[in-house]
N, C-alpha and C positions, 0 to 999 in steps of 0.2 A: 856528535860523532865520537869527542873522544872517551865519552863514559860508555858507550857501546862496545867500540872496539875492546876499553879496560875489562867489560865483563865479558867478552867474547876471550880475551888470557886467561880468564880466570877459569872460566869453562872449560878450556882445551886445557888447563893443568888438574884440573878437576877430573877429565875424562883418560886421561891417562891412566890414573889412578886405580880405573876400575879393572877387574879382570877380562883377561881378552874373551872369553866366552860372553859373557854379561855385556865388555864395550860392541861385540861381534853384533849380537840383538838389536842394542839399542842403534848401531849405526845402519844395520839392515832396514827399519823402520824410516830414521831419517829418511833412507834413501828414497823407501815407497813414496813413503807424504812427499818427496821433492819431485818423484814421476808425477803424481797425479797431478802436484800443481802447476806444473809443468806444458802439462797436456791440453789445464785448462787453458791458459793464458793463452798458447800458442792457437785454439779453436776462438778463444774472442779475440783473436789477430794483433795479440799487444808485444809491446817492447818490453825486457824488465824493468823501462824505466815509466813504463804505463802507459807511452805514447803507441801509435798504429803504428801498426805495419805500414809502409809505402807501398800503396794501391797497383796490382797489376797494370801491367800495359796494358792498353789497349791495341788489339790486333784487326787487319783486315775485317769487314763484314762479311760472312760466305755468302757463296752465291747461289740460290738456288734454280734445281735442276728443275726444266718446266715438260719432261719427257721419261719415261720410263727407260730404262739401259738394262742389257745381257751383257753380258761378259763371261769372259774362263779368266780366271785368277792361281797362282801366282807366273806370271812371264819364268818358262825356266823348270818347272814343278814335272815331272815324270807322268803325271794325272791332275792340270788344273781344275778345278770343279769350278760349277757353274756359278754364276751370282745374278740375283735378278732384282732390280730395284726399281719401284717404279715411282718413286719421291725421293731426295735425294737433295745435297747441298754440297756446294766444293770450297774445300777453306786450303789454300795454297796448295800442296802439292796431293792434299786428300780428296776423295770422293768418298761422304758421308751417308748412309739411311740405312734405313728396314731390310732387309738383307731376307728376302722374302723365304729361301732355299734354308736360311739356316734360323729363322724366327725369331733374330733378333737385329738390333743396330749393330752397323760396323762398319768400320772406317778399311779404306784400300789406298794405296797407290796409286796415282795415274799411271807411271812409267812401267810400273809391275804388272799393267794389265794382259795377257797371253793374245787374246785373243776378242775383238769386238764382236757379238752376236748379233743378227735382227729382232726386232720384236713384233711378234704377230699384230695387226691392227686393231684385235680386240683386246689386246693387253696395255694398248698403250694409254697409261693415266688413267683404267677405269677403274674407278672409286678409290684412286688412291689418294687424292687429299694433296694437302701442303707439307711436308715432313720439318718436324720442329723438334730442337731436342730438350728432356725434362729438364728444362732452367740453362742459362748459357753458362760456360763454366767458367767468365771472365767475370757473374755474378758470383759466385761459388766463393766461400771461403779459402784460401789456400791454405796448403800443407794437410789438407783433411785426414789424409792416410800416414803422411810423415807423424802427424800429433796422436800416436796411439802408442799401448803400451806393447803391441808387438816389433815397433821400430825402435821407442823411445825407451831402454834397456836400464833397470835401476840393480845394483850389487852392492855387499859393501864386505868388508875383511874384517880385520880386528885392530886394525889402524885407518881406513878411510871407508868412506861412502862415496858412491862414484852413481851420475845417471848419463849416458851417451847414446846417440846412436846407432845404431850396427849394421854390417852389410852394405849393400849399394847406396841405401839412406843416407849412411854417413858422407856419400861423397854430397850427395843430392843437398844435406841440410849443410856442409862446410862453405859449398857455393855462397850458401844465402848470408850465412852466418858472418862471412868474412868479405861479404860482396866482390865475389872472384868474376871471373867470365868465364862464359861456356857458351855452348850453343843449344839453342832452344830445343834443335831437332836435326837429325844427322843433313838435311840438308839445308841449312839454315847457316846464317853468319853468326860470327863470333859475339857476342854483346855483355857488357857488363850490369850485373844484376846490383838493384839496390841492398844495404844490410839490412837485414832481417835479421834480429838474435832471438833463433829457434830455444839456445842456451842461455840460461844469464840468473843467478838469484837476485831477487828484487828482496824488495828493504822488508815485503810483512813475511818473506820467505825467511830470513837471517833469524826475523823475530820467531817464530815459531820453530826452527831447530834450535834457538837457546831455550825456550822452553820445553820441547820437547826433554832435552839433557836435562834443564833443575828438575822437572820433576820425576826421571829417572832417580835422579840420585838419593830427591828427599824422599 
């Protein structure tokens, strides 16, 4: 560690040196190669220090609807519109499926419901199946959408290189990062989230920005 650290001095009085347009370049690049690597680590769910992530929690099982449902949606709305679903799954305060009106999945409110519809006897459960959704998302990788290069922001000046965050992500990834609490969903209790470090340079990361710089310079 400490013949590392000595050539990581040596580097930073090295890189001083150069002119700020030339260091602006090369610290621009650092920055890229440190998103990308970044992006990947965070998609194979690792630590910088290599170890996992700590595994989702495990949530309720939903429960499925064994009846087709109408409804007017939003409770409150000047013109709720209709929703017709005839497969369907309830995971706490949602009502989950095939949203037949608008041709795809979607998730509602119970309490937001306006208004409960009948449903004609020929519409009820015919040919609609068991409603499952593509992969559960408690299998699902996390952070899928936080680990991209439109959240995960890389810049640099003529004195640093910097990769962060940006926007409401940054709140979402400081959470994890610092293992804060928050609530999972506006109506949900408060819970503390394990650390996940979304941020962190790992050792073959240090190694490749010193190279990157020698062989800038030579």
């Amino acid at each position: 560690m400490a013949d590392l650290e000595e050539l990581e001095r040596i580097a930073g009085a090295m890189l001083r040196k150069l002119e700020a347009g030339d260091r602006r370049q090369l610290l621009r690049k650092i920055a890229r190669d440190l998103q990308r690597s970044q992006v990947g680590r965070v998609g194979r769910q690792e630590q910088p220090d290599g170890s996992r992530f700590p595994p989702r929690k495990e949530g309720q099982a939903p429960v499925p609807g064994g009846y087709a449902v109408k409804f007017l949606y939003p409770k409150g709305a000047a013109e709720p519109r209709l929703v017709f679903m005839k497969s369907w799954v309830r995971e706490g305060p949602l009502l989950t499926g095939y949203d037949i009106e608008a041709g795809g999945i979607r998730s509602f409110f119970w309490d937001k419901v306006d208004k409960w519809l009948p449903v004609e006897r020929d519409d009820q459960n015919k040919g609609a199946g068991k409603f499952r959704r593509k992969g559960k998302i408690r299998r699902q990788a996390m952070f899928r959408k936080l680990g991209r290069n439109r959240f995960l922001r890389a810049g640099a000046t003529d004195r640093e290189a910097w990769i962060g965050f940006s926007g409401a992500a940054a709140r979402v990834a400081r959470i994890h990062q610092e293992g804060r609490r928050d609530r999972p969903s506006l109506r949900s209790r408060e819970i503390r989230y394990p650390k996940r470090e979304l941020l962190g340079i790992t050792s073959a990361e240090r190694a490749f920005v010193l190279d990157s710089l020698l062989d800038h310079i030579a």
